[in-house]
C-alpha angles and dihedrals in degrees: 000000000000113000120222136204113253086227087058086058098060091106090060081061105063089092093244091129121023120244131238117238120196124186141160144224130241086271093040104257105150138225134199132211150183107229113191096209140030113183118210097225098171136324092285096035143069134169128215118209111243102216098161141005103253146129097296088052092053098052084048088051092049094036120034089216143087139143137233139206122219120205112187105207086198104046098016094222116147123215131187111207123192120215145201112191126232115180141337108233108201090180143033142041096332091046094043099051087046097046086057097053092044077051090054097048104041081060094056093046092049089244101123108156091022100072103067123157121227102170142335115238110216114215135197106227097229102181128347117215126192106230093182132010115242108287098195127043111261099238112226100241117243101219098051097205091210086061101047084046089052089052083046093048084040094056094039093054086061090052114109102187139023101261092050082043090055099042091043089058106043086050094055090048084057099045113024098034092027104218112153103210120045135157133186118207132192126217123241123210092256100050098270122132131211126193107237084188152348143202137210099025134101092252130025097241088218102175097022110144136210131187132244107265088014115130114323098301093065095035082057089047104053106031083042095225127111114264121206133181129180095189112048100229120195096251097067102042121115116217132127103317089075080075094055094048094056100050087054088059102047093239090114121051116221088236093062122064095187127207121300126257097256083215123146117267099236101006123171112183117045126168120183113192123190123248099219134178125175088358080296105121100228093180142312142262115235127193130157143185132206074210120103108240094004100161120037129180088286085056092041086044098044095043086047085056096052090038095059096043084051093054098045096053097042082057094055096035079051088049096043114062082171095108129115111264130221126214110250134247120256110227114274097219109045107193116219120223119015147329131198127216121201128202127211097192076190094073103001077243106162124204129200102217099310103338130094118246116157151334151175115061098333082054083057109052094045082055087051095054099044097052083048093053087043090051100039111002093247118170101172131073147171128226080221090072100046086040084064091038096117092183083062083072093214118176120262089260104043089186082136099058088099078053099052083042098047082042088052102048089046089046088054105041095053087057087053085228123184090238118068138184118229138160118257119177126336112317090000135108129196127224115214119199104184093178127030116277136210117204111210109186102212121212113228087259087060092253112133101227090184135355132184127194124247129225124254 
């Protein structure tokens, strides 16, 4: 019998075909089971998912051993793997990946509620067999997904700034890995996460904000490992009671609506890999499919990739304000007359007259320069002195201010708004008023205790 490397299995570990699970008891009488997931770890490691306590958990208890078999639904090679069990996780990153895709499954089977994940039992690989030779051609695949990382990596490293940096990633997730629906969010210092762009909706979805632990985009967030799911299960769809969420946890004012989610309408594969720099999750890369088992370990591997090249060089463009500027556009719709800006000090939430446009802190930082430019007219401004802002409430590391500014001048240019944020000399930003403001500070119970008008 051929042996072959546990990395070469990975395909038998999509969940397509449910594994066998054999274990015996302390005087060897043996039981066999269907598991519903086995979970690739390393290339020495792989974890089984524990659903219920039964027969084949308390061998595992008396033993330490069991055995899987492996059917591959591409290829049709069977393995046989044996096992010696190291420990049962019942949180973090590993249970977490693997909850989601027993989520998913259970989904796809009709078993909602059924599927539930109690653990996940970590497992030392102790010898691999090969049960049957490969009984179809492996296809080489025609869209080699190394090459069309190495044409992604090949376009970020020519980026000079962040919002170069952003575009020029979420197009090379459309055209070189071909994946049709990608966002790019952006972390908060309160775990919060808001998408900076998007490809492949309607609208852009700019602003739009998820929760830490919501869907797959804030379990990857906040577990910082990538989480993948090939059958879109209940528990991790976004819709509108994210809203509601929110709102339960005060992180959404009842004055501000927000921006809604850009997610497909009936998706059924979603990955969300995280964006890190320095072991800190800056944000997270989102991409989904209406195709079943759209992404598979070459996708998760190639996105983590990207992602981390993405995160490393938005921390060194944040770091260099060395680059060569560009004059900013005016904006392209001046509004006559005058238009007022309010200000919700609950939630840093800014509104343009009565509708919504932002909040958090990059709520924050457009109220701080427009109360400058009403006190002292001032139009120019450097990303140093909100940096050392401390009422900006910026996290210790403020590696994702290109990202709030980059968030604000989008925000701002999809609402076709009088004001604009543009760049102005090395390290500086400009703030363009192309109508007359009036700034209106709310209270939290949506009175205006004082308000000052802006220059034009």
């Amino acid at each position: 019998m051929s042996v072959a490397g546990l990395r070469a299995l990975r395909g038998a570990m999509e969940g397509i075909a449910a594994s066998l699970l054999c274990t015996c008891d302390g005087e060897g009488q043996p039981n066999v089971s269907m598991i519903s997931q086995v979970h690739w770890v390393d290339d020495d490691h792989v974890a089984l998912s524990w659903q219920f306590f039964n027969k084949t958990r308390l061998n595992l208890l008396a033993t330490g051993q069991a055995s899987v078999e492996l059917f591959d639904p591409v290829s049709h090679a069977r393995h046989r793997l044996q096992l010696d069990h190291v420990e049962t996780r019942t949180t973090g990153p590993l249970f977490e990946m693997m909850k989601a895709r027993l989520a998913g499954i259970a989904s796809h089977h009709g078993l909602e509620g059924v599927f539930r994940l109690l653990g996940a039992d970590v497992f030392r690989v102790v010898s691999i067999e090969q049960l049957s030779a490969p009984a179809a051609s492996m296809e080489q695949s025609c869209h080699p997904l190394l090459s069309a990382v190495r044409s992604c990596i090949d376009e970020l490293v020519c980026c000079r700034d962040f919002d170069d940096l952003a575009d020029t990633l979420l197009d090379g997730v459309a055209r070189h890995l071909r994946i049709g629906h990608a966002i790019l969010l952006m972390a908060e210092g309160d775990g919060r996460l808001f998408a900076i762009g998007s490809r492949g909706y309607a609208a852009s979805g700019v602003g739009a904000e998820i929760l830490s632990g919501e869907g797959v985009i804030g379990v990857a967030a906040r577990e910082g490992v990538p989480i993948r799911i090939g059958h879109l299960s209940a528990d991790y769809r976004y819709g509108a009671a994210l809203g509601v969420a929110a709102r339960e946890a005060g992180l959404l004012a009842d004055t501000a609506c927000g921006v809604p989610f850009p997610g497909l309408g009936d998706p059924h594969s979603q990955i969300a890999v995280p964006v890190l720099s320095a072991g800190r999750v800056l944000g997270v890369l989102f991409c989904e499919s209406a195709e079943i088992m759209r992404f598979d370990h070459e996708h998760e591997d190639a996105l983590t990739i990207l992602a981390g090249y993405f995160g490393a060089l938005a921390t060194l463009l944040g770091e260099d304000d060395t680059r060569a500027t560009e004059s900013p556009a005016p904006p392209t719709a001046a509004q006559a007359g005058l238009v007022t800006v309010r200000h919700y000090s609950r939630d840093d939430s800014v509104f343009l007259n009565n509708d919504y446009l932002i909040k958090g802190v990059a709520g924050a930082i457009l109220w701080r320069l427009l109360r400058q430019n009403a006190e002292t007219g001032r139009t120019v401004f450097s990303k140093r002195e909100l940096r050392l802002d401390r009422s900006l409430k910026l996290p210790d590391h403020a590696e994702n201010l290109d990202a709030r500014l980059v968030l604000l001048r989008r925000r701002l240019d999809e609402r076709d708004a009088c004001l604009r944020i543009g760049k102005s000399g090395r390290g500086q930003f400009q703030l363009i008023a192309a109508c007359q403001i009036a700034l209106i500070e709310m209270g939290d119970d949506g009175a205006s205790p004082s308000s000052s008008p802006a220059a034009s």
